[in-house]
Structure formats: structure tokens, C-alpha cells
C-alpha positions, 0 to 999 in steps of 0.5 A, a space after each residue: 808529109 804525103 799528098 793526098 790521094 785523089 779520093 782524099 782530095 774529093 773527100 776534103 772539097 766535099 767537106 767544103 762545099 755548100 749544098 747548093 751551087 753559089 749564086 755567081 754566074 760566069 759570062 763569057 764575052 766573045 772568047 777568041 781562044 777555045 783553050 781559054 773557054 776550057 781554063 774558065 770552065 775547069 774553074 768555074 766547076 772547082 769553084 761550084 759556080 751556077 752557071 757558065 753562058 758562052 756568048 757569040 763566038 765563044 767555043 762550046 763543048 764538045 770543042 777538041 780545044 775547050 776539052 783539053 783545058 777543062 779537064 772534064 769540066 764541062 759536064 760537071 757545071 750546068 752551061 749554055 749558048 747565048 747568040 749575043 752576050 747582050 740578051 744574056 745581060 738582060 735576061 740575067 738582069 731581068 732574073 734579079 742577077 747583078 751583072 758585073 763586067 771585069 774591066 779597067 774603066 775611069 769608073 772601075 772599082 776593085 773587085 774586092 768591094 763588090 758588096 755582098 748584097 749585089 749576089 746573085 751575080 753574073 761576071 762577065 768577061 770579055 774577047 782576048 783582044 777588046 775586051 768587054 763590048 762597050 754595049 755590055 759595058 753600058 748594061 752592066 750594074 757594075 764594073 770591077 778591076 783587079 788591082 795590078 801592081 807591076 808593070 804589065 797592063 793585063 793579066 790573061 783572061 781566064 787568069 784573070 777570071 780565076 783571081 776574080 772568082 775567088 776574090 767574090 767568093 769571099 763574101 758569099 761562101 760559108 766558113 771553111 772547116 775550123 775557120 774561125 772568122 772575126 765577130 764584127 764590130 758593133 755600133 754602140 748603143 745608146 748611153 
């Protein structure tokens, strides 16, 4: 067994990707750490994302820290700078988008059961320390967590966005090559 070359390796992403960008955006709450910043953007570009909107305090390109993490990323996904992640909400909700925060909350539900008629959808994630801004919270259509089974009560935030984007992919992205998916059940018809 060989790894591939990094020719061969974009020659195999480029078999897998769709024409057009997912309609998934990133929104990034009031990011304390430029290294973060720089994890969702390499991210979001490897998961051929619409969009990724820097709100408030959130380090925008070109930023030494954002850089180092994103790997060039910055310049290969379409991004923007939002004063306040509120009038992002807004306007994305304004556009037709679902907005869903990434939160623990008595009403969160796992990010596995975003059903795939709430697309387009903006994820929102929020500050290192306090997480979503309750505000964002209120103006959000939905609410996701990502089930946790160990001790630990958080995963880092752009881990945390990493597993989550991949999770919502799966119910939007077209069959991998050779994949065969499953025909769903059909109801039975009558007599």
C-alpha cells in the first residue's frame, strides 16, 4: 500500500465533490482564538461550505494566527465580517436559511436529526468560553448538540464544528463513488 500523491489526492476529492457549493453556512459567534478561526476555515473549505460569516471579535484573514491553522484556506471559500452575529442571523433568516446554533440546552436535540428539508442552513458556533450568545440562541430555528458519551462536558470548538459539519453533510451531499445507498421502505399501498 502507497499514500497517494497530492495530485492524486485532488484528482479523488474532485471525483467527490458536487458542482455547486452545499448550501451549509459556517457562523462563527465571537471566536476568542485566531488558531480556531483558522481549524473552521481549513474545515469548512475541505467540506466545500457556502460561506463562513466572522461575527464581532472573530479574527479575520489575513490574521498570523488564522493563517497557520488554515493552511491557505482562506482564499479558497467565500467569507465575510458580520459587526454582530445577530444581524447575520437575520439576514440569513431574511434569505430562506435555517439557522441552527450548536448548543447544549434543555431543548437541544442531536445534530444527527436535522432533517434534510431545513437546508439551506447556517451553523452557528459560538465564544470558547460562553458559548453561543443567548440572544443568537432565541433567534435560532434550531438548536443541536452533539451526543457525548464520556466524562468530558465539551469538545473544542472547532473539533466540535468539524464533527457536526460531516454529521449535516450527510443528508445533503451526493452518493460517493460506488456507493450503493439503501432504497427506502415504501408505504404499502392500498389492498
Amino acid at each position: 500500500m502507497r499514500k497517494l500523491t497530492h495530485e492524486e489526492k485532488r484528482a479523488r476529492w474532485r471525483s467527490y465533490r458536487p458542482p455547486q457549493r452545499f448550501p451549509l453556512a459556517a457562523v462563527l459567534d465571537n471566536l476568542r482564538s485566531a488558531y480556531n478561526v483558522g481549524s473552521i476555515f481549513r474545515t469548512a473549505a475541505c467540506a466545500h461550505l457556502a460561506e463562513v460569516i466572522l461575527c464581532g471579535i472573530t479574527a479575520c484573514p489575513p490574521h498570523k494566527e488564522v493563517e497557520k491553522t488554515a493552511l491557505g484556506a482562506t482564499v479558497m471559500i467565500p467569507w465575510r465580517h458580520v459587526p454582530h452575529t445577530l444581524e447575520a442571523v437575520r439576514d440569513l433568516k431574511g434569505r430562506g436559511w435555517t439557522v441552527a446554533a450548536l448548543e447544549i440546552t434543555e431543548n437541544s436535540v442531536p445534530v444527527q436529526l436535522i432533517p434534510p428539508h431545513r437546508f439551506p442552513l447556517a451553523l452557528v458556533v459560538g465564544n470558547e468560553v460562553t458559548g453561543v450568545d443567548e440572544a443568537v440562541l432565541a433567534e435560532a430555528d434550531l438548536v443541536v448538540e452533539i451526543p457525548q458519551f464520556g466524562e468530558k462536558e465539551s469538545l473544542n470548538v472547532a473539533v466540535a464544528f468539524g464533527i457536526a459539519v460531516y454529521l449535516i453533510l450527510e443528508k445533503c451531499r451526493p452518493p460517493l463513488p460506488g456507493e450503493v445507498r439503501p432504497v427506502p421502505d415504501r408505504p404499502a399501498g392500498p389492498g
